[in-house]
C-alpha positions in Angstrom: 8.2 -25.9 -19.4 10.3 -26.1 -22.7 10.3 -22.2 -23.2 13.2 -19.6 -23.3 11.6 -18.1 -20.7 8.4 -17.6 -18.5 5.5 -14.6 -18.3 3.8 -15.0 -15.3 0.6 -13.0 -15.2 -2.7 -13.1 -16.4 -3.7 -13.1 -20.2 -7.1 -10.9 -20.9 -9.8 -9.6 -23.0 -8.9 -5.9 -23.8 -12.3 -3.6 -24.6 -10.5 -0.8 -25.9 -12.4 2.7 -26.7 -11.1 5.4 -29.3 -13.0 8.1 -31.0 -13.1 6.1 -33.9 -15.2 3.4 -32.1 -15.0 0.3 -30.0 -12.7 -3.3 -30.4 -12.1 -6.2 -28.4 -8.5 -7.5 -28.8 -5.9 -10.0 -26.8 -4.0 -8.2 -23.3 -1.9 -8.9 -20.6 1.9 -9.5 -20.7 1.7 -12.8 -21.8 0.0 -12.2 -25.1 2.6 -8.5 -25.7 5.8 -10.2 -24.5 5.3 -13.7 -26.4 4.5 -11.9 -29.9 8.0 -9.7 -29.6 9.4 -12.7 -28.6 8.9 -15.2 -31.3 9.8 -11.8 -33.9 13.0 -12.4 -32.1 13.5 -16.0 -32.4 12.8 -17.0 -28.6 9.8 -18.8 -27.1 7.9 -17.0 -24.0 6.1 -19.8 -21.9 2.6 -18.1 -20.6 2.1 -19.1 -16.4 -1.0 -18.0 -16.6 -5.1 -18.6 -16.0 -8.0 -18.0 -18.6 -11.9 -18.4 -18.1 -13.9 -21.0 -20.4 -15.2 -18.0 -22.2 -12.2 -16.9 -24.4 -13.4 -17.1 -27.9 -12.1 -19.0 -30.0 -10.3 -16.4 -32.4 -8.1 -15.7 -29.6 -7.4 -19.1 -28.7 -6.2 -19.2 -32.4 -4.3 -16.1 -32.1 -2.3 -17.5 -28.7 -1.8 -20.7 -30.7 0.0 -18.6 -33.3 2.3 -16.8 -30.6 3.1 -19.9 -29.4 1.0 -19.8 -26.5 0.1 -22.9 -25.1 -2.9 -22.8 -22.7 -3.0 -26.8 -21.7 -3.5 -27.0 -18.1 -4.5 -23.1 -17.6 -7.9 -22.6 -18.4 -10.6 -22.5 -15.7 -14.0 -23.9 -16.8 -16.6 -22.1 -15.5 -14.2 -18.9 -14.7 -14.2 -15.5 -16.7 -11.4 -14.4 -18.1 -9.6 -11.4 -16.9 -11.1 -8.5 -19.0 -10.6 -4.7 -19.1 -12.3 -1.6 -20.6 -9.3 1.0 -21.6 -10.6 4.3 -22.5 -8.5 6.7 -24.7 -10.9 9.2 -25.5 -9.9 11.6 -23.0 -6.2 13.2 -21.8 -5.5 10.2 -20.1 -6.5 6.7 -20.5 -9.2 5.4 -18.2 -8.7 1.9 -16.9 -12.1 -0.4 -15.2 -11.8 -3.8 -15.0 -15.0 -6.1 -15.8 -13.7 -9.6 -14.7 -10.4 -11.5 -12.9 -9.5 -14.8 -13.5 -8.7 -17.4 -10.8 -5.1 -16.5 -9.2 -2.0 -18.1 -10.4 -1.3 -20.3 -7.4 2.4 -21.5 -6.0 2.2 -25.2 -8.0 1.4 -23.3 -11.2 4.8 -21.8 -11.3 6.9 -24.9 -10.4 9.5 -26.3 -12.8 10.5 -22.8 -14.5 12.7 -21.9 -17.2 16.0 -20.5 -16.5 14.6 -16.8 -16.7 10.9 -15.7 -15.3 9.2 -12.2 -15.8 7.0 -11.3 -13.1 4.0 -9.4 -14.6 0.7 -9.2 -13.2 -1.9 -6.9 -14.3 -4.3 -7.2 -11.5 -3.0 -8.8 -8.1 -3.3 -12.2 -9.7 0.2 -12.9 -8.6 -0.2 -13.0 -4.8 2.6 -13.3 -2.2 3.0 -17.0 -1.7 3.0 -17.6 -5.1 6.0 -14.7 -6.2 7.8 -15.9 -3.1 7.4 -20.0 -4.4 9.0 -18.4 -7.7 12.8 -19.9 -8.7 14.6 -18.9 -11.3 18.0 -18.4 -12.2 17.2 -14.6 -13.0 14.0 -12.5 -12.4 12.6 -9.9 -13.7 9.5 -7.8 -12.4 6.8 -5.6 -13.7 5.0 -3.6 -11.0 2.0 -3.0 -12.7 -0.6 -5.1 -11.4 0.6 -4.5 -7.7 0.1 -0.9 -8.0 -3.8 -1.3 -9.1 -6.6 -0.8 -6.4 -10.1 -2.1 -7.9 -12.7 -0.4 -6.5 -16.5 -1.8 -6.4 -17.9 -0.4 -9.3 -15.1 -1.8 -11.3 -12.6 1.3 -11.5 -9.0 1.1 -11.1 -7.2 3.6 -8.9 -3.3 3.5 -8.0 -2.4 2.3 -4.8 1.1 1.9 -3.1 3.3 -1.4 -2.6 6.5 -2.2 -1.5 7.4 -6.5 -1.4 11.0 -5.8 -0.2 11.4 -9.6 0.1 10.2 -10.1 -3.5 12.3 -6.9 -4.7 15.6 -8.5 -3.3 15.3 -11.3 -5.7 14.8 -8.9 -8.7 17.6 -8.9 -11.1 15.8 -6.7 -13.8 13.2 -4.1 -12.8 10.6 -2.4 -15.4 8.0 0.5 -14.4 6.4 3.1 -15.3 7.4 6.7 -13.6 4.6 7.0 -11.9 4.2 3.2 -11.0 7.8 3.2 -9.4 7.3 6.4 -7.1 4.6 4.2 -6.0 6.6 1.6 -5.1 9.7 3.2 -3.8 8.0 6.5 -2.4 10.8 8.5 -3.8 9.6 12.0 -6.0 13.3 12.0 -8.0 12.9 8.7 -10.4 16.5 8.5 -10.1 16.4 8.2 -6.5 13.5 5.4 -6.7 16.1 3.5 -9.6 18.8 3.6 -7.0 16.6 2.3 -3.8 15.7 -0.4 -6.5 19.1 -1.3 -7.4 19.7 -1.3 -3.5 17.9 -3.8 -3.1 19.9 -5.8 -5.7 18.5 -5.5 -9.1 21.4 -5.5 -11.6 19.1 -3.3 -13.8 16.5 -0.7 -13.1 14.1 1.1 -15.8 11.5 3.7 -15.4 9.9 4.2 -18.8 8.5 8.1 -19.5 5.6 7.3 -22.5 6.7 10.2 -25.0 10.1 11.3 -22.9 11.5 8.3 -23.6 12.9 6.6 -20.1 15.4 6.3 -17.9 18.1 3.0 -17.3 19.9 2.2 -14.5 22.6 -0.3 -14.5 25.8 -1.2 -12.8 27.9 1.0 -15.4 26.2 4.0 -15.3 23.1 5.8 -15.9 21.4 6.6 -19.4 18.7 8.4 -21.0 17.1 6.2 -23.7 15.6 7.8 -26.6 11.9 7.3 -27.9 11.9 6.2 -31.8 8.5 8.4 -33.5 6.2 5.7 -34.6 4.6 6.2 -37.9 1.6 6.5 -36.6 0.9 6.0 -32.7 -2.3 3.4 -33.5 -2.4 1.9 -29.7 -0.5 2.5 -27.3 -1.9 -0.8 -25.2 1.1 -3.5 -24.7 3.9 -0.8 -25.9 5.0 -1.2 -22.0 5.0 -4.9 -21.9 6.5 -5.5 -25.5 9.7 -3.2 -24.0 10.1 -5.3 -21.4 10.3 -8.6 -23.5 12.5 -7.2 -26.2 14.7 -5.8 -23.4 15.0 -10.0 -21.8 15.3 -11.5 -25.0 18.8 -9.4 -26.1 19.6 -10.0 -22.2 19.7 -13.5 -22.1 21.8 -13.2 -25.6 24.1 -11.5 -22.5 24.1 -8.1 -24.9 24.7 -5.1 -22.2 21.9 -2.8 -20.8 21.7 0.1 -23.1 21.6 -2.6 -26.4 18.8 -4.4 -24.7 16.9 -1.2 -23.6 17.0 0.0 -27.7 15.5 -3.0 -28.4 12.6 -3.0 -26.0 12.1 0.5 -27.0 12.5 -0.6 -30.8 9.5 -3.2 -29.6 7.4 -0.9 -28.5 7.4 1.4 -31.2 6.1 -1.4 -33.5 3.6 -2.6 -31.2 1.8 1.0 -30.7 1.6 1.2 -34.6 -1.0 -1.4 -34.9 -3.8 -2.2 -33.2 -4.3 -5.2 -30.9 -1.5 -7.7 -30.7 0.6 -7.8 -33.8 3.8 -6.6 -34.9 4.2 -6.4 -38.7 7.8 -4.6 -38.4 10.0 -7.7 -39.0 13.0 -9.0 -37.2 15.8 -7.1 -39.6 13.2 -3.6 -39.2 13.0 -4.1 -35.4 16.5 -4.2 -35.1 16.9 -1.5 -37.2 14.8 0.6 -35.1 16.9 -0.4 -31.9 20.3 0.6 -33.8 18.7 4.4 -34.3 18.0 4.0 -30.5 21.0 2.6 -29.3 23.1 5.5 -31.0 20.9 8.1 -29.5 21.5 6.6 -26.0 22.7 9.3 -23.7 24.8 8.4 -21.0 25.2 10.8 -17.8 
């Protein structure tokens, strides 16, 4: 794969519902982490599996990102697709359809770097376990997702300690990593993490901001206000690629964390998968950030 790095995890068909109305738009890490990304000058190879049915737009819009689908679409499969509901306090998350699973020969010859980031499962044990890469990084969020029959989404608990040893950077949400770790205190679940032997350890808090962990110390990262918060979908997945990009640069945690939270804060001021902030204003964004970085 001649890519900076690989996204491994499913690409999907978001059905997003607002007040305002109903869209379909481009999901899944892939399609978030490969648009911030090429902003940033690096290419994001996609491991991943699509149905036959993905329109054509979106094939076009991959193609732009630099996606490239040869050899990962399944004829005659559906494409992974979600409903996300905003309309109440908290978002509602069904799922309509899953892809085929990303098997252990679809994630051989790797880049340097891999990001681990399912959305639904589609990542099972053999194949994280047939994963090499010089460093990892992981994404709980599809291991922490129970679908029930009807289609609904409910969190469930997971712990892969021998997938979590090989983790060098690790990237949840609050509540995702107290279901992986168990522990109440997210500073407590950061530390289990980083006993495992993750170099870095993130737990993102929406609004609050988040919370990094890293051999030198602990820090509060700051939130930057968005404009106007348009869609919120991706801001999670567009962190974690701005955070890997200024990583492999070898920039240190807290610089990389400002720009993932930089990322975000773009993202969720459009709707669907673009960014119109451009490189110089997304770095701008992360040097407000970085400043406000609190260390404890």
């Amino acid at each position: 794969m001649m890519a900076d790095f690989a996204v491994i995890g499913h690409i999907a068909i978001d059905r997003v519902i607002t007040f305002s109305g109903c869209r379909r738009q481009l999901g899944g890490a892939p399609t978030y982490i490969s648009l911030v990304a090429r902003r940033l000058g690096l290419d994001a190879g996609a491991v991943t599996k699509v149905g036959g049915d993905m329109p054509s737009a979106f094939l076009r819009q991959l193609g732009e990102l630099g996606v490239d689908l040869r050899g990962r679409v399944v004829e005659g499969a559906a494409t992974t697709r979600f409903t996300l509901d905003y309309r109440g306090s908290e978002r509602q998350l069904s799922i309509e359809s899953v892809c085929e699973e990303i098997g252990p020969e679809d994630v051989r010859d790797l880049p340097e770097a891999a990001l681990i980031a399912p959305i639904v499962g589609e990542v099972p044990p053999p194949t994280a376990s047939a994963i090499q890469a010089g460093l990892i990084a992981l994404d709980p969020q599809g291991f922490v997702r129970e679908v029930r029959g009807d289609g609904s989404i409910r969190p469930m608990r997971w712990f892969d300690e021998n997938l979590l040893r090989r983790v060098d950077i690790y990237k949840s949400s609050e509540d995702e990593l107290r279901l992986v770790t168990g522990e109440a205190d997210p500073w407590r679940g950061l530390r289990r993490i980083q006993g495992l032997g993750a170099e870095i350890a993130i737990a993102t808090r929406g609004t609050k901001g988040g919370l990094l962990l890293t051999q030198g110390g602990r820090y509060r990262m700051p939130i930057h206000e968005a404009a106007e918060a348009v869609d919120p979908t991706g801001a999670g997945d567009a962190f974690l690629g701005g955070f890997v990009c200024e990583y492999l640069r070898g920039r240190e945690g807290p610089w990389c964390a400002a720009v993932g939270a930089a990322a975000a804060s773009c993202v969720v001021e459009t709707a669907g998968a673009r960014l119109e902030a451009s490189a110089r204003e997304l770095r701008g964004r992360a040097e407000e950030l970085y400043s406000g970085m609190v260390k404890l």
